[in-house]
N, C-alpha and C positions, 0 to 999 in steps of 0.2 A: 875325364876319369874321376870319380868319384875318390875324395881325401879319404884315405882308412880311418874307420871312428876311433875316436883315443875314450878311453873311460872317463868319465866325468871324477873331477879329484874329490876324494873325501872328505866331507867337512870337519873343519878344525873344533874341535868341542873347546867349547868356553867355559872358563874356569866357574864353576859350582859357587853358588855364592849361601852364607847360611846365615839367616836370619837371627844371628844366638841370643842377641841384643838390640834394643831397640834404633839404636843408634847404626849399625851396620848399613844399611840404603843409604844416606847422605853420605857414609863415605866411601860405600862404590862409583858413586855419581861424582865426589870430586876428585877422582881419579884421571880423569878424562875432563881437567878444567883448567890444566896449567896452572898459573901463580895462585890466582884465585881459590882452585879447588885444591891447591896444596895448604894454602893455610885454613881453607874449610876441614881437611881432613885432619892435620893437626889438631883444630878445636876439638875434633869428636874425637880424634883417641884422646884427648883429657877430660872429655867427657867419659869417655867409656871405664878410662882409669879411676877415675870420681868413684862413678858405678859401683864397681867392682867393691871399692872400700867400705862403700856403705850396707849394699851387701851382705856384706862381710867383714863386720867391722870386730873392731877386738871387745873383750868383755868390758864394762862399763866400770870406772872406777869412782873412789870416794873423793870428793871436791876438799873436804877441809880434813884437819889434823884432827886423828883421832886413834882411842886405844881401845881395842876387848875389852872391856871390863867382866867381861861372864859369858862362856863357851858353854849350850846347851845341843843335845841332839838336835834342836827345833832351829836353833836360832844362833849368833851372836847378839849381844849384846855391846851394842859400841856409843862409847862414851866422848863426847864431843864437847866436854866442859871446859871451860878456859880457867877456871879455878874451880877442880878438886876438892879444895879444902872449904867450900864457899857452905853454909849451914843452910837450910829453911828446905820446900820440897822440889824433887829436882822433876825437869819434864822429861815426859816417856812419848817419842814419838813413836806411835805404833804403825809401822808403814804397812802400802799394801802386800798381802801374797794373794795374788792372784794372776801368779804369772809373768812376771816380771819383778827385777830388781828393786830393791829397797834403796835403792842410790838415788832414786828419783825423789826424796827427801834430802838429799844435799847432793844437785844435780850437776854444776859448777861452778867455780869460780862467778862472784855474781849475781848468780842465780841459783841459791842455794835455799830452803827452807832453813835448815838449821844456821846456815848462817843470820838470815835477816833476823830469828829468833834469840842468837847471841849479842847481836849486836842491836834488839829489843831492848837487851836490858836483864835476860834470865839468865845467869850466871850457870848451870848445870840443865845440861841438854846429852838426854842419850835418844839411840835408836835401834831400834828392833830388825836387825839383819836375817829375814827367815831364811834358811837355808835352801836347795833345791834339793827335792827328795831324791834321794837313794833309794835304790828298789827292797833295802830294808824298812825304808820309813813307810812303805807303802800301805799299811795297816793304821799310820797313823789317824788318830781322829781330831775332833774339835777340843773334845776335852784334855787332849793331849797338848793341844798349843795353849788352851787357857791355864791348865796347871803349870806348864816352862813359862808363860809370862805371867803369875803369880809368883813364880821363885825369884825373875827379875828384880819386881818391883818390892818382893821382901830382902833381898841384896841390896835395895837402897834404902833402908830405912823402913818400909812398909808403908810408905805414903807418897802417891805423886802425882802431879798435873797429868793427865790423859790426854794424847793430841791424833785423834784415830783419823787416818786417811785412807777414804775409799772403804775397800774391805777391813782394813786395822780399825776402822770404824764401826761396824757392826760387832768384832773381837772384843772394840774396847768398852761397847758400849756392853758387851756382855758381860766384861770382867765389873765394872761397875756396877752391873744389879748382883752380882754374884758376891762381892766383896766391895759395897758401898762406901766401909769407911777407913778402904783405903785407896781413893777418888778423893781428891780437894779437887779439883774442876777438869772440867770434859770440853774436848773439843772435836766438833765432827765434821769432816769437812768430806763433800762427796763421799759420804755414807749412806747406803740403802737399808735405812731402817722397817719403814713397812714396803716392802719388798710389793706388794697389792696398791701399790699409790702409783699414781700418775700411768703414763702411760708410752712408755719407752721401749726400744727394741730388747732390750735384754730381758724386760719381763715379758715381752710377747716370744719370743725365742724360748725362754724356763716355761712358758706355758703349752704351747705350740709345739714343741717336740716330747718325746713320751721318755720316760726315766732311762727305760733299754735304750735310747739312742746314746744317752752319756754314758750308760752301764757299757756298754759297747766298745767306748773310743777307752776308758780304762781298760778294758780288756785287750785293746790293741797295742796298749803301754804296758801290758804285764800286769798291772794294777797301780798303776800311775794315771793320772793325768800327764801329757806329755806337754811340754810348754810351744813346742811346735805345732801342735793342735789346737790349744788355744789361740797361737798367734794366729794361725788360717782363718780362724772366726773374726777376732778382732778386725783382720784385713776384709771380709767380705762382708764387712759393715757399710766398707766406704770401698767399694773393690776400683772405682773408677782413679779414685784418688793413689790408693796403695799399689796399682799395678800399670797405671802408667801416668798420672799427675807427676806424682814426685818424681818422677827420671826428665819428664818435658822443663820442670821447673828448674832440676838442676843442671838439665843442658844453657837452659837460660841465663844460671850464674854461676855458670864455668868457671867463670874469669875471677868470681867476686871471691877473694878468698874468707874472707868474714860467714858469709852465706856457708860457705864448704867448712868449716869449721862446726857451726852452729848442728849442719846438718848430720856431719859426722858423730856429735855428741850426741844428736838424739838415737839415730839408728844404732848408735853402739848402746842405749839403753835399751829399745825397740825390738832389733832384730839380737839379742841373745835372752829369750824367754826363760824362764826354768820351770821345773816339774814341779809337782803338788801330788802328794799323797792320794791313789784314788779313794778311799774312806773320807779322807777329808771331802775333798771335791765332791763326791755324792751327795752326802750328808748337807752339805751348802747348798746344793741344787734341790734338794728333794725336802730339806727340813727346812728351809731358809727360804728359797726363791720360788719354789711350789705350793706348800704348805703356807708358807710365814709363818712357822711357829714360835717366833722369837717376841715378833711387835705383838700376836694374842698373848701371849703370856703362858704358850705352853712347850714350850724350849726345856731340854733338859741338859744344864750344865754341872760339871761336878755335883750329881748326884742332887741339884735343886729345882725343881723348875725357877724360870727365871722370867722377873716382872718387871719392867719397866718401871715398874710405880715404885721400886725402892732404889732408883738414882733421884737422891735429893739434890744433890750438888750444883754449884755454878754451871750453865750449862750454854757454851757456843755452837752454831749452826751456821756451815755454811755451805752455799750451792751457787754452781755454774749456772749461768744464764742459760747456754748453750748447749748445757751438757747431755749427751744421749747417750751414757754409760750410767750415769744417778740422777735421775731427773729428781727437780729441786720438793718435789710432792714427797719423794719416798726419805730427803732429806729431813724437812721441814715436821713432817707426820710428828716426831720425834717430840716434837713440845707438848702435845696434849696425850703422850702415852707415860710421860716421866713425871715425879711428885714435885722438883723445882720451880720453884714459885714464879711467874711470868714473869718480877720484875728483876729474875736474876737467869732468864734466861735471852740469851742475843740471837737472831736470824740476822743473815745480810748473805743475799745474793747478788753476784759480782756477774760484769760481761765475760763470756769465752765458754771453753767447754771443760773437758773431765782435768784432761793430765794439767790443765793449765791454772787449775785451785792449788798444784804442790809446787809446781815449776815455772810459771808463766811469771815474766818480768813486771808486769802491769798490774798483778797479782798479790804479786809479792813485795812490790812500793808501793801500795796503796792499800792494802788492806790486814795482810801480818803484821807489819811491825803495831796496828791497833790491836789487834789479836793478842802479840805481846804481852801489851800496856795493860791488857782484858786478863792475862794469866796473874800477870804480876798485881794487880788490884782484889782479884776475888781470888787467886790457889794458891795463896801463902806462901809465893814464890821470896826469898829472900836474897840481894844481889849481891 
C-alpha cells in the first residue's frame, strides 16, 4: 500500500542580505568561517566604522591659533600673527572659494601653509575665511567680494603681500590690477589666469556645456551654487578613485591608525563643501572661464576695466606638475600679461597636483618656506 504523500516542507527563506556598503560580502562570507571569519568580520566592521566617519566627517577646523580680526558679510578675516605689534606689510592669504573650506590654508598641525609661512620668518599672516552663502547672499557678485577684500586690506594699513591660491588667485590678481599700489608682491599659486591656456578638464567642461546647464543647477539651489553639486563634479573627475579607490585603500589600512587620521583630516575638509552665491558662480563661469574676460583685458571690476598690464609688482608663480584643476599654461600665461619686469618675476613648478600646492608635505618643505624668504626680500615684509 502506497505511504500517503506528506507535503513537501516549505522552504526556509534566508535572511536578505543588502549591499549598503561596500564591505558587506566579506562579511557575510566570514560568517560561516569560525575563528578565522570571526576576525575577518571584525576587520570589516572597523572598516565599515572607518567608513562611516569619513563619510561623515565633522566640519574641518583651523590648525593654529588665531583671532577675527574683521567680521564681513563675505568673509572673516582671521588673523594668525605671532606678533600683532610687529611694523612693515602684513600677508593676506586669499584662499580659495570655490567650494570648499579656507582651512585648507592652515590644514594641520604640520602641514600648515600658514604655519610654514610663520615660521619663514613673516611675522604678520592673515586669511580670508569666505563664508558659505546664505540664501541672502545669493545675489552676491564678484564686485562684492573684491570691495569686502579691499576693506580688509585697508584695516591693515592699505598695503599687503597678496598670496592668492587657486581661485583667491584670480580675486587677488584682480584686486592688484584694480588697486596696484596697494600690492607690494603677489603670489599665485594654482591660479587660472588665462582660463584659454593649456588644455585641462575644467576648461573643456566651462566650454563643452552650455551657460543654461550651470544656470540650471543654481536654479535647483534657489540661486545658489550648492556646494554638494560642486562636490558631485569634483568626484566625477576621478569617479573610479572617489567611489570606490578610497574605501579599498582604507579597508587596506584599517589597522594603520596614522593612515586613518591622515584620512579623516582630509575628508572632514573634502566631504563638507559650502555654497557660493549663484551671481557669483555665473559671472566666474561665463565671464572668466567662457569668455576670459579678465586675461584680455575686458573684465569689469569696481566700475574699471581691469588690465593686467597695471600689476607692476614682485610677481611669484606657481603650478603643480600634475595638476588637472590649473594646469600650469593657464598659471604661467600670467607673466607675459602683467607690466613686472622678467627679472622680478619667479615660475617654479613643483611635482604633484592641485590641493597639494596649499597642503602637501613635500610642498610645503621644499618650496614655501623659499617662497617666504621670496616675500620677505621683494614685499617689504618686516619681522
Amino acid at each position: 500500500m502506497d505511504k500517503p504523500l506528506t507535503p513537501n516542507p516549505l522552504p526556509v527563506a534566508k535572511p536578505k542580505i543588502e549591499h549598503a556598503v561596500p564591505w558587506f560580502w566579506p562579511m557575510a562570507a566570514a560568517i560561516e568561517m569560525e575563528d578565522e571569519g570571526l576576525a575577518l568580520f571584525e576587520r570589516n566592521l572597523e572598516a565599515v566604522s572607518a567608513a562611516v566617519e569619513i563619510d561623515n566627517p565633522p566640519p574641518p577646523a583651523w590648525a593654529s591659533p588665531n583671532a577675527i580680526a574683521l567680521d564681513l558679510p563675505t568673509m572673516h578675516l582671521r588673523d594668525f600673527s605671532r606678533s600683532r605689534d610687529a611694523g612693515g606689510v602684513p600677508v593676506l592669504v586669499d584662499a580659495p572659494y570655490a567650494g570648499h573650506s579656507s582651512t585648507i590654508a592652515d590644514y594641520q598641525p604640520g602641514q600648515s601653509l600658514v604655519e610654514t609661512l610663520l615660521d619663514g620668518g613673516l611675522s604678520r599672516v592673515l586669511v580670508t575665511e569666505w563664508k558659505t552663502a546664505t540664501p541672502e547672499m545669493r545675489d552676491f557678485d564678484i564686485d562684492r567680494y573684491l570691495a569686502e577684500l579691499n576693506v580688509a586690506v585697508d584695516d591693515l594699513g592699505g598695503r599687503v603681500n597678496l598670496v592668492g591660491l587657486c581661485q583667491g588667485g584670480w580675486m587677488s590678481a584682480m584686486f592688484a590690477a584694480r588697486f596696484p599700489d596697494k600690492v607690494s608682491s603677489l603670489v599665485l599659486a594654482g591660479s587660472p589666469i588665462d582660463t584659454d591656456a593649456g588644455d585641462g578638464p575644467i576648461k573643456r567642461m566651462a566650454h563643452s556645456l552650455p551657460l543654461r546647464f550651470y544656470k540650471r543647477m543654481v536654479e535647483l539651489g534657489n540661486g545658489r551654487m550648492l556646494g554638494k553639486f560642486m562636490l558631485a563634479g569634483w568626484k566625477n573627475m576621478h569617479p573610479g578613485k572617489q567611489y570606490l579607490g578610497k574605501y579599498l585603500d582604507l579597508y587596506e589600512h584599517v589597522e594603520d591608525k596614522r593612515y586613518l587620521q591622515r584620512t579623516e583630516a582630509f575628508e572632514s575638509w573634502y566631504e563638507n563643501p559650502i555654497d557660493l552665491p549663484g551671481r557669483f558662480y555665473l559671472q566666474a563661469i561665463d565671464l572668466l572661464f567662457q569668455r576670459n574676460l579678465f586675461a584680455k583685458g575686458e573684465f569689469v571690476g569696481l566700475g574699471h576695466k581691469l588690465s593686467l598690464k597695471t600689476i607692476a609688482c614682485p610677481l611669484y608663480l606657481l603650478a603643480g606638475e600634475g595638476d588637472d584643476i590649473t594646469t600650469h599654461e593657464q598659471v604661467f600665461a600670467a607673466e607675459g600679461l602683467v607690466s613686472t619686469p622678467p627679472e622680478r618675476i619667479v615660475k617654479s613648478m613643483v611635482p604633484g597636483g592641485h590641493i597639494g600646492l596649499f597642503m602637501g608635505s613635500r610642498t610645503l618643505k621644499d618650496t614655501w618656506p623659499g617662497i617666504a624668504a621670496w616675500i620677505a626680500e621683494n614685499g617689504e615684509q618686516v619681522s
